[in-house]
N, C-alpha and C positions, 0 to 999 in steps of 0.2 A: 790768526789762522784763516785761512782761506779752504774751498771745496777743492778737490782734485782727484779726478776723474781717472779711471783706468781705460785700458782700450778693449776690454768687451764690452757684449754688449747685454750683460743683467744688472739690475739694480737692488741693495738693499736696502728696505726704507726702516724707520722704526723713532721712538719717540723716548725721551730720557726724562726723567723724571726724582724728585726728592724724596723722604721717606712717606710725603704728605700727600704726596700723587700730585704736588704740583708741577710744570715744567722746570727743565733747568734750561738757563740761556746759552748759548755760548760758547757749549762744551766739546770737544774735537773729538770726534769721533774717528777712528784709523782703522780698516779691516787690512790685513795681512795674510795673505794662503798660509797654507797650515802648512809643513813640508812633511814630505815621505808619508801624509795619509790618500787613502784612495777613496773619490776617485779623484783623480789629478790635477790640479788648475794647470790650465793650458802656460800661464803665464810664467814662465821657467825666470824670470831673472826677479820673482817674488817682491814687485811691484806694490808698494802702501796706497792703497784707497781711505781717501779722506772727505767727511762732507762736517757742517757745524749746523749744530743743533740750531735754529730758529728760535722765535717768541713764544709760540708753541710748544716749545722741545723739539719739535719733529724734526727730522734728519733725511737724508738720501743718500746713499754712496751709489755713486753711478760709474757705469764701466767695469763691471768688474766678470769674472770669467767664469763656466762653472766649476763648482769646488766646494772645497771647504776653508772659510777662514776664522782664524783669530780677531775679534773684536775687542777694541781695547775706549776707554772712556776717558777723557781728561779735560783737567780745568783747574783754572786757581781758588774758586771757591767747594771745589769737592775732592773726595779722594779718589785715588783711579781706580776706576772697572775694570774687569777684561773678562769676556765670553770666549771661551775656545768652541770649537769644532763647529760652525755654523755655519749651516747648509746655505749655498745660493745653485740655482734659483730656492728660497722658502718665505715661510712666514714673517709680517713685518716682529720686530725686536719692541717688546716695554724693556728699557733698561732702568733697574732701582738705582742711585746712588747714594751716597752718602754726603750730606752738604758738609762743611767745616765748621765748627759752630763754637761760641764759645759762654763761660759761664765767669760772670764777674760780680763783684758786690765787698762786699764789707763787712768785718765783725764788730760789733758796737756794744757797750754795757751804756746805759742810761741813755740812747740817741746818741753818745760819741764816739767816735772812731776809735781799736783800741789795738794793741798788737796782739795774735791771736796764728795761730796753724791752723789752717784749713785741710780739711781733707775730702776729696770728689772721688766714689766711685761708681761705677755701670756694667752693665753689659755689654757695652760699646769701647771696651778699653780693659788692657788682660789686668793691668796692675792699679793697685789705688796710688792715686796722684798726691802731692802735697805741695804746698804753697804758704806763704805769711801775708798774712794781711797786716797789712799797717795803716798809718792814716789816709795812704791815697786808695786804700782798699787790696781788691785781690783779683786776678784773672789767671781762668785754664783757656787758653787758647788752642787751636787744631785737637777739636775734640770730635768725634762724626756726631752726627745726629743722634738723639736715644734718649734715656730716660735716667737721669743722674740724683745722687746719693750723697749729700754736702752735708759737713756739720765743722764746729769748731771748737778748738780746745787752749786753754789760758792758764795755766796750772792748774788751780782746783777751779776755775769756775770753764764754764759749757757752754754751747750752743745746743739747743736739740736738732736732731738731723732733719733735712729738710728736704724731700722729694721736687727734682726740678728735671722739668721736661723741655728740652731745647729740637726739637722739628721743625722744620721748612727754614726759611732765610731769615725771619726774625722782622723787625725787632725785637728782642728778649728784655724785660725789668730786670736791674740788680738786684742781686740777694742779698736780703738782711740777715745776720747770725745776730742774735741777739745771747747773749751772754748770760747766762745767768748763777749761784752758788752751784756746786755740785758736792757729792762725797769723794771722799778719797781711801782707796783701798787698802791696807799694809797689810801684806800676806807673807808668810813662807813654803816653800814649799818642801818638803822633807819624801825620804825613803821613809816609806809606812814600817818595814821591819825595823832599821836602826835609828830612824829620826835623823838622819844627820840630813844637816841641807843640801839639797840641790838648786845648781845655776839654771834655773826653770824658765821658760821661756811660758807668760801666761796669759790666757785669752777671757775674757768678762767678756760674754754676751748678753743682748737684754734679752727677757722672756715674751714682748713685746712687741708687735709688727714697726714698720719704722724707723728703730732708734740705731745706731750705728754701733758695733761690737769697740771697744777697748783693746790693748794689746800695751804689754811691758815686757822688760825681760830682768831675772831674777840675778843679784849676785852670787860669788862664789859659796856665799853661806845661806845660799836661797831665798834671802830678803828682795818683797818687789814689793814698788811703788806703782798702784793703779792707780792715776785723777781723773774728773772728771765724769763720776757716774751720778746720773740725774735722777728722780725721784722715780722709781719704778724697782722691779725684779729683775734680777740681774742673775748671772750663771758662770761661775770661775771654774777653768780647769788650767793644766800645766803638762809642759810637756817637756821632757830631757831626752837624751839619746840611752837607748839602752833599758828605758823606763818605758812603763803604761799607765795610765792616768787610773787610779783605785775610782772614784767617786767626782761628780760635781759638786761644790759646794754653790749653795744658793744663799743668795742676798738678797736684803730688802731695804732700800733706801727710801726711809719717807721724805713725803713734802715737809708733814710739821717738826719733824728732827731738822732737816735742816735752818730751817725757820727758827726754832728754839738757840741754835748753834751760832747763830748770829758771824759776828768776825770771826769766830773761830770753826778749826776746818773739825770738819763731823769728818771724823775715822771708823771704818768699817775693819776688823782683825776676822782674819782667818787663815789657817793652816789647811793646806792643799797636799792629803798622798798622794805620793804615786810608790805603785809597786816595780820592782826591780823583774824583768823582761828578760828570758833567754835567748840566748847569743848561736844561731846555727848558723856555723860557717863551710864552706865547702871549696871546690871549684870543679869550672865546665869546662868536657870537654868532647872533640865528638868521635866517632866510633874508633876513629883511628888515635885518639889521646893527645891530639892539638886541641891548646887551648882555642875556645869561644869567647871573643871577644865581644861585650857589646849586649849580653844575653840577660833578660830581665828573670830573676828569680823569686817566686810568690812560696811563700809557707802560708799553710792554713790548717786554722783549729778544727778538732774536733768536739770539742767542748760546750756547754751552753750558750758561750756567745758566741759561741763561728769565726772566732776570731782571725783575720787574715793580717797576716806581715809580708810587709816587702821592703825593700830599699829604697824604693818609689812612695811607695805611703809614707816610710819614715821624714822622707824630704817634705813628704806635701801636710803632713803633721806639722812638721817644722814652722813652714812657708804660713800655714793657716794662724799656729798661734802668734805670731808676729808679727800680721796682718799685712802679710804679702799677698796679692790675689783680688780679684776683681771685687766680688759680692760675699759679704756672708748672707742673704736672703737675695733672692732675685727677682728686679722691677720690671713692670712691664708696661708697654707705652697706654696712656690714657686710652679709651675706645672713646 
């Protein structure tokens, strides 16, 4: 890409930068009039102004007319920017971006490579990722910039999670997962009135800054398999449609139980109620008695817990115990 110049005669300048406040190289900057805002760029046939970032980062878009335009940021090592409504004549521009970055490494038990699920999540990414690692190891590649949440799972044995922070352009060290025993959960989940089981969707989080939440999901007769929990306090709950979770049940996984347990897999039992959830149905409509499509309906307790339902919680109930979703705890970038 090359600079190109519009035919007036203001300029705007401004400097692009990574999440580390260092330069980005390279990166094409485009301003575009905004249309139908006031007040008006002279320049009716909506003319792209182009200039590329320097060594510096620094920039210039030259020629352009007054107004208001769209500022847009791009490049092959970052994700695209874009600023609306930006006054010229005004102030020069800091534009943040986000570089691309990636996170690679390996899961290993004794120093050797070994086959293993990886899982990477952040604030910089809405879902958690997943990956295998095998002997040539593992990579999440076009990840932005931020502060990532990796661990690794092998049937019963673990990686403990490991806080990685990938900023500026690197180079970055691979990550070791090292492996080690873990417990394994076998739980049911049951209706607290009739005990019969439920197909329970169940979440084990640890008590614990750190360590990465667990997720399984239950058969038709509520039976589930949680592996992988590592020597600490841990927190099981379940969730089914129609249902609300009675109580947490709490765990505790020792170091020297599993030590003691040698080859064999140290089982954690526990029975998870839930109680059975009433069912308000209705429909919307509006004065004149057409349906409303599209319309978010909230019920809320008056009870000691305040209890709020909606259709939207129900899903994101769902999503949470399954371990759909970005963070169960959220990281923040080293200071």
């Amino acid at each position: 890409p090359i600079d190109r110049a519009g035919a007036g005669t203001e300029a705007l300048a401004g400097v692009v930068v990574d999440a580390t406040g260092a330069a980005v190289v390279g990166a094409t900057i485009t301003a575009t009039p905004e249309q139908g805002v006031a007040p008006a760029v002279a320049a009716s046939d909506g003319r792209e102004i182009v200039a590329v970032s320097d060594a510096d980062g620094l920039f210039r878009l030259r020629g352009a007319e007054p107004g208001r335009y769209r500022v847009q940021v791009e490049g092959d090592p970052i994700f695209t920017a874009e600023i609306r409504f930006v006054d010229v004549p005004g102030d020069e521009l800091r534009i943040v971006v986000a570089r691309r970055v990636t996170v690679a490494g390996r899961a290993s038990e004794g120093g050797v490579a070994v086959t293993a699920e990886i899982a990477i999540a952040g604030g910089a990414i809405a879902e958690i990722r997943r990956a295998v690692s095998d002997a040539d190891g593992f990579s999440f590649a076009d990840l932005p910039e931020g502060v990532y949440q990796i661990w690794a799972l092998a049937g019963e044995r673990a990686a403990p999670a490991q806080r990685v922070t990938r900023l500026g352009a690197g180079p970055f060290a691979p990550v070791e997962l090292a492996l080690a025993p873990a417990a394994v959960l076998r739980a049911r989940g049951v209706d607290r009135d009739t005990r019969r089981g439920l197909a329970a969707a169940v979440l084990v989080t640890p008590t614990v800054d750190g360590e990465a939440a667990r997720w399984a999901d239950g058969d038709r007769d509520g039976n589930v398999t949680v592996a992988g929990l590592l020597p600490g306090r841990w927190s099981a709950s379940a969730y089914a449609p129609g249902y609300v979770a009675a109580e947490a049940i709490d765990l505790d996984v020792s170091a020297e139980a599993l030590a003691a347990a040698g080859a064999t897999t140290l089982e954690v039992r526990a029975t998870i109620e839930l109680a059975r959830g009433g069912i308000l149905a209705g429909r919307v409509v509006d004065r004149h008695g057409v349906p409303v499509i599209g319309a978010v309906v909230e019920a809320r307790g008056d009870g000691a817990r305040g209890y709020v339902a909606s259709a939207a919680r129900d899903r994101g109930d769902l999503r949470r115990h399954r371990g759909v979703g970005a963070m169960t705890q959220p990281l923040a970038a080293d200071e």
